[in-house]
C-alpha positions in Angstrom: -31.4 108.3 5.5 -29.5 107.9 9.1 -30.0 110.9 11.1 -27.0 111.3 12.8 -26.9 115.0 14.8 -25.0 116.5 17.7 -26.4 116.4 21.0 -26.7 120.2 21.1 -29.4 119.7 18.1 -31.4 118.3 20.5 -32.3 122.0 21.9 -30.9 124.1 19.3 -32.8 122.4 15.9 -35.8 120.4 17.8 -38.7 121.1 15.8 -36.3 119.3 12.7 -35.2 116.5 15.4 -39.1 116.1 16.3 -40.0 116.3 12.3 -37.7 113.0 11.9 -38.8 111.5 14.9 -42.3 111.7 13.9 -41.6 110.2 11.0 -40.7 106.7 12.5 -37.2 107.7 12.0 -34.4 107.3 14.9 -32.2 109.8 15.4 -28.6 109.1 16.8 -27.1 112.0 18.7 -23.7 112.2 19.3 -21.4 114.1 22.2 -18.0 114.6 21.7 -18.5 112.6 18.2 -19.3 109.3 20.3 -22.4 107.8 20.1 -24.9 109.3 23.1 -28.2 108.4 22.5 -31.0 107.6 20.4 -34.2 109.4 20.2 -37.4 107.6 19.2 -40.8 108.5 18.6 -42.9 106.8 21.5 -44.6 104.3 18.9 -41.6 103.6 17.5 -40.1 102.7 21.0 -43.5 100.8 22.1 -43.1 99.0 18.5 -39.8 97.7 19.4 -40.4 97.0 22.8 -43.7 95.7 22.6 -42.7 91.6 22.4 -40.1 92.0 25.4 -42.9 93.7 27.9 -45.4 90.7 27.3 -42.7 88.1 27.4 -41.5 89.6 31.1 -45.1 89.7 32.1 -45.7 86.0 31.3 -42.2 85.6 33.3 -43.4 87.6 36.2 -46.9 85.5 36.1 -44.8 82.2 36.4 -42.3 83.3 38.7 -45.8 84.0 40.9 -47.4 80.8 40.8 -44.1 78.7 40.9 -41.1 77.9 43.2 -39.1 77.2 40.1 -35.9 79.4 39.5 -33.7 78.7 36.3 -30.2 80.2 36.4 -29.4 82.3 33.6 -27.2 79.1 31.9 -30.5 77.4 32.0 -32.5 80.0 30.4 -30.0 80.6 27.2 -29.3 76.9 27.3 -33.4 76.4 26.8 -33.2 79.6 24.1 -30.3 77.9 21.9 -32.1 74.4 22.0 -29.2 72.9 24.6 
């Protein structure tokens, strides 16, 4: 189930928050009843983020060993199969 919680859970109700978290759950807090933040387990985050950091590190590697710069047009052009 969502776990959607006020911001002041965050210090007032942790050790629940953390019990979620652990989990491999998200938790959504909210501030004023907008959406603030979400918190994520750090396995969960490297999980999700995983794909992104190698893809920028075989950018960066290019980028190193080429004079080659593609506007971003280019780049979602190439991504959408233009």
């Amino acid at each position: 189930m969502i776990q959607i919680r006020p911001v002041s859970d965050l210090r007032n109700k942790f050790t629940e928050i953390e019990r979620v978290v652990k989990n491999g759950e998200p938790v959504y807090l909210t501030k004023n009843g907008y959406g603030a933040m979400v918190v994520l387990s750090l396995d969960k985050y490297a999980e999700i983020t995983n794909d992104t950091e190698i893809k920028l590190d075989e950018a960066d590697k290019f980028a190193a060993q080429s004079e080659a710069r593609l506007t971003h047009e280019d780049i979602f052009a190439n991504v959408r199969g233009n």
